[in-house]
GUVO-264525 format. One record per residue (C-alpha): z, x, y; residue in one letter. Coordinates in steps of 0.001 Angstrom, whole numbers, padded with zeros to 6 digits, always signed. Last residue first. Example, Ala and Ser with C-alpha at 12.3 -4.5 7.8 and 13.67 -1.06 7.14 Angstrom:
<midrens>
+007140+013670-001060S/+007800+012300-004500A/
</midrens>
This chain:
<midrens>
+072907-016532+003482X/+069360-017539+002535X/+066623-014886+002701X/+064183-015791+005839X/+060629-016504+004888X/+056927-015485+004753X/+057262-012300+004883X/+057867-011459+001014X/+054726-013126+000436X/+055264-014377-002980X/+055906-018151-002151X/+052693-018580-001033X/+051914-018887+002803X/+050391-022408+004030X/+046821-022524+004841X/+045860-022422+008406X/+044773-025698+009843X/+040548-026330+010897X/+039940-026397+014419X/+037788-023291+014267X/+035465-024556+011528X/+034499-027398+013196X/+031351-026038+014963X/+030105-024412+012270X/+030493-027348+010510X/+028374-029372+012532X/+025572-027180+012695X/+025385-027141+008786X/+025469-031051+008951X/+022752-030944+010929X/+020209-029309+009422X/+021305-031181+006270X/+020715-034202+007905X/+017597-032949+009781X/+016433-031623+005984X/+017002-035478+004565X/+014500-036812+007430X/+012005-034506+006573X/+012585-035360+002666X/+012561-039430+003527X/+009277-039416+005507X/+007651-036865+003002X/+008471-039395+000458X/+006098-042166+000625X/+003057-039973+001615X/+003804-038208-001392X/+003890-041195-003293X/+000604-042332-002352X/-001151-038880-002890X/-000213-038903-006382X/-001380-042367-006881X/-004635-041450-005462X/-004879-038396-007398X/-004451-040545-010661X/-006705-043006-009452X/-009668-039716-008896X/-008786-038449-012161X/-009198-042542-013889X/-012558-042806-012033X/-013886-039550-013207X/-012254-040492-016884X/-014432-043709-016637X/-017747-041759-015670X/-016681-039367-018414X/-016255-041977-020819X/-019561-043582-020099X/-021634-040601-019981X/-020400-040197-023597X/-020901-043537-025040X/-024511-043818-023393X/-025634-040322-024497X/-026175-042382-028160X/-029146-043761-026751X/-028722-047826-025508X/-028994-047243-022200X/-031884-044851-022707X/-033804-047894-024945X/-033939-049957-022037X/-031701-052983-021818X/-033236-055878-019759X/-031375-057324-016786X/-030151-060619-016952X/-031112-064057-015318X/-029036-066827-016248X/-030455-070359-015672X/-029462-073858-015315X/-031264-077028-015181X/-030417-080674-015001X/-033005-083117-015994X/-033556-086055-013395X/-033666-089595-013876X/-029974-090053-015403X/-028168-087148-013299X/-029478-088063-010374X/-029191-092308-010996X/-025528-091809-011752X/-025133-090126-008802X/-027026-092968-006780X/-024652-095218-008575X/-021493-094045-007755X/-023023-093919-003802X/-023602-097718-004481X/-020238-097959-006187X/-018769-096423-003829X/-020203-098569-000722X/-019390-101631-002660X/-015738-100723-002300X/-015963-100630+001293X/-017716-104145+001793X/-015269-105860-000200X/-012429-104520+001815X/-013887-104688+005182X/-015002-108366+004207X/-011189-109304+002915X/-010212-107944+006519X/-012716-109922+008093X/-011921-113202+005693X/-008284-112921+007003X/-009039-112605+010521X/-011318-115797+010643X/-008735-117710+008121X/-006416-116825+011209X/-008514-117748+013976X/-009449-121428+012095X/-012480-121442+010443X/-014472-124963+011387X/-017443-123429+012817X/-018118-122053+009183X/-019672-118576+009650X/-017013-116346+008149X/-017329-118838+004678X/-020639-117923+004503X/-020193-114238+005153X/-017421-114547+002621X/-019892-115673+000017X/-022467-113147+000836X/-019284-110130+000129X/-018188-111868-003451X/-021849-112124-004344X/-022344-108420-003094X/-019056-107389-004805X/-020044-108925-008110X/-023918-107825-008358X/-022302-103848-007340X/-019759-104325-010378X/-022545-105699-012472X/-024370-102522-011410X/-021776-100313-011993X/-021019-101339-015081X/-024024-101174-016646X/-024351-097328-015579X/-021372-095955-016717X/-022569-098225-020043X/-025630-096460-020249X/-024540-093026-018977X/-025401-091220-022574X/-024885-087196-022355X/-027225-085087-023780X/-027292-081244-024013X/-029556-078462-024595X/-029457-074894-025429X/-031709-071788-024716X/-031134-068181-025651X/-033334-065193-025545X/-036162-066116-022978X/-038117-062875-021978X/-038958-063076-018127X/-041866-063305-015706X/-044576-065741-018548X/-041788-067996-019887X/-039877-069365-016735X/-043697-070437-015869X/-043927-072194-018808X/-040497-073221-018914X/-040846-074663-014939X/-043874-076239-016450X/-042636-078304-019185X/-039844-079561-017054X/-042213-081472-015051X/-042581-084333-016264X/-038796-084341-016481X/-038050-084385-012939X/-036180-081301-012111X/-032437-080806-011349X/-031452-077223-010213X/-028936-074404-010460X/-029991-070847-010828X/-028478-067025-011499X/-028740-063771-010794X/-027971-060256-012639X/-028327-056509-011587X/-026962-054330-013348X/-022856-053124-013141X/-021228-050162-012307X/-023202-047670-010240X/-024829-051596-008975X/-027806-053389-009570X/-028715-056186-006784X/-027047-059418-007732X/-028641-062626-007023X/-027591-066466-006045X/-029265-070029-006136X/-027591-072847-006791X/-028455-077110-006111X/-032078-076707-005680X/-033961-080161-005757X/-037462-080388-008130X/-040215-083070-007679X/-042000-079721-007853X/-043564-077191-005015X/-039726-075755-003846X/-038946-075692-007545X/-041677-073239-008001X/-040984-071293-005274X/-037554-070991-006779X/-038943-069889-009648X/-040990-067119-008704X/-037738-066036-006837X/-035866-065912-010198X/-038963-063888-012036X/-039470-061444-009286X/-035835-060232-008954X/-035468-059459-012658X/-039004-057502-012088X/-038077-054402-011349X/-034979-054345-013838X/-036773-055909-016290X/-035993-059166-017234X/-033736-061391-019620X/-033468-065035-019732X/-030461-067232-020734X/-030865-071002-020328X/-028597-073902-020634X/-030667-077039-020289X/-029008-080510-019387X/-029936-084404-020418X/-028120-087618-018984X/-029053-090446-020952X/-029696-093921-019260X/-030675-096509-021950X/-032846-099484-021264X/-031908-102078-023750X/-034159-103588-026032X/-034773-107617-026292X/-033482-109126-029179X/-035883-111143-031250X/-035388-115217-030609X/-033424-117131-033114X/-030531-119296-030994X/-028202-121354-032848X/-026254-121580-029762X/-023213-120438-031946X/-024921-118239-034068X/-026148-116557-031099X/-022880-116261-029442X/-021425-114135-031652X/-023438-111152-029924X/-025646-111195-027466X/-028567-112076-027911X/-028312-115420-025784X/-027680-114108-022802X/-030288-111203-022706X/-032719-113877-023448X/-031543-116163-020663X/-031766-113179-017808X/-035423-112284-019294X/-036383-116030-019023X/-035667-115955-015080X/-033051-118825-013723X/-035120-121875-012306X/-035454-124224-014917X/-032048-123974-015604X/-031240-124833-012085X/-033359-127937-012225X/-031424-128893-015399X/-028282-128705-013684X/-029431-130418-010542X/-030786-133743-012787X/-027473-133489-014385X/-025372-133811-011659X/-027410-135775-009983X/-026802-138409-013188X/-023579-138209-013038X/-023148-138974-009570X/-025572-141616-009897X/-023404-143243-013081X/-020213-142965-011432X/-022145-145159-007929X/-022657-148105-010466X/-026597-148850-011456X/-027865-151833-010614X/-028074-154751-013351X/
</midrens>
């Protein structure tokens, strides 16, 4: 008996679907079928394979310095960073000041095989007092970004294919353009999302105070005192700035009050001519005519 033309079909059908599971990569099946629920349902037994975590670790240090070498220690370091798989994101300094010491500070993202020497080095020009860490796990920022990224490209290779159909029409050929601009845009930000994700994940983030060091004369008893007169020097001097503001505000207004005093006098002079007589009392016996 030959074969019908339902049974081929089915049979190709199967043939390719077993060819294509021959094909997909073992590590892609065994992720599959650890997950979850779905292991007791494909009554699959095989050991779960471990997931690659991405943790994003920070340091938080606080170093002091003397006030010669304070300057020394956070240049030192920069050169170091400059010879290191080691990028520079901050970098600033503060000379010392009348009213404040000198300070600086440092930003940076290091490769963590080398982390042990920046400390080592960071350990030998400066005096570290405090030092924290932090962790932050990106595994599942990560995850989703690449099976976002694995989506769009799919979604983008697929529209290629359909763009280069000689049978697309002018408007299917516009609208699987625009759909490409779209597809293609957001798979731009999640490659740049995941570049990010990748600089905080593979390198350690590093940042570091630099103070000056207190001698023991800035810490003498004296310290108070010269203090409070340095601050009462300051306060005299805002007083007699004040004072010399409002002056300068009211000189205007007394000079021009004096002209209008000035002028008021000169004025009156003036009018004092024209002015009426008063009328004569009733006692003045010459004042009036007796009536008849």
């Amino acid at each position: 008996m030959k074969p019908s033309l339902t049974s081929l079909v089915w049979l190709s059908a199967l043939t390719f679907a077993g060819c294509q599971a021959n094909k997909s990569p073992a590590p892609k099946i065994a992720q599959f079928e650890h997950q979850g629920p779905l292991q007791g349902i494909l009554g699959v037994a095989r050991a779960p394979i471990p997931m690659r975590r991405y943790v994003a670790v920070s340091h938080n240090l606080t170093v002091e310095a003397s006030e010669d070498g304070l300057e020394n220690s956070w240049e030192s370091i920069r050169a170091l960073c400059a010879k290191l798989d080691c990028e520079l994101l901050e970098s600033s300094v503060q000379k010392k000041t009348t009213d404040a010491p000198g300070s600086a500070s440092i930003k940076l993202r290091i490769a963590p095989a080398d982390l042990e020497k920046l400390f080592d080095k960071l350990g030998k020009s400066a005096t570290i007092v405090q030092h924290s860490t932090e962790s932050e796990d990106k595994t599942a920022a990560v995850i989703d970004t690449e099976a976002g990224m694995q989506n769009q490209t799919g979604y983008r290779d697929s529209l290629r294919t359909m763009l280069a159909k000689p049978s697309a029409t002018f408007k299917d050929v516009l609208e699987v353009q625009r759909e490409l601009v779209k597809v293609q845009s957001e798979l731009d930000a999640l490659a740049t999302k995941r570049k990010v994700l990748a600089a905080e994940t593979e390198k350690v983030l590093v940042q570091i105070s630099f103070r000056q060091k207190q001698t023991f004369a800035s810490r003498s008893f004296l310290s108070p005192i010269s203090n409070a007169l340095g601050n009462a020097g300051i306060t005299l001097g805002e007083s007699l700035a004040a004072l010399i503001t409002i002056i300068m505000v009211l000189v205007p207004w007394l000079l021009a009050f004096a002209v209008f005093i000035w002028a008021a006098k000169r004025l009156g002079f003036r009018l004092r001519p024209w002015r009426t007589k008063n009328p004569p009392s009733s006692g003045d016996p010459s004042g009036g005519q007796s009536a008849v």
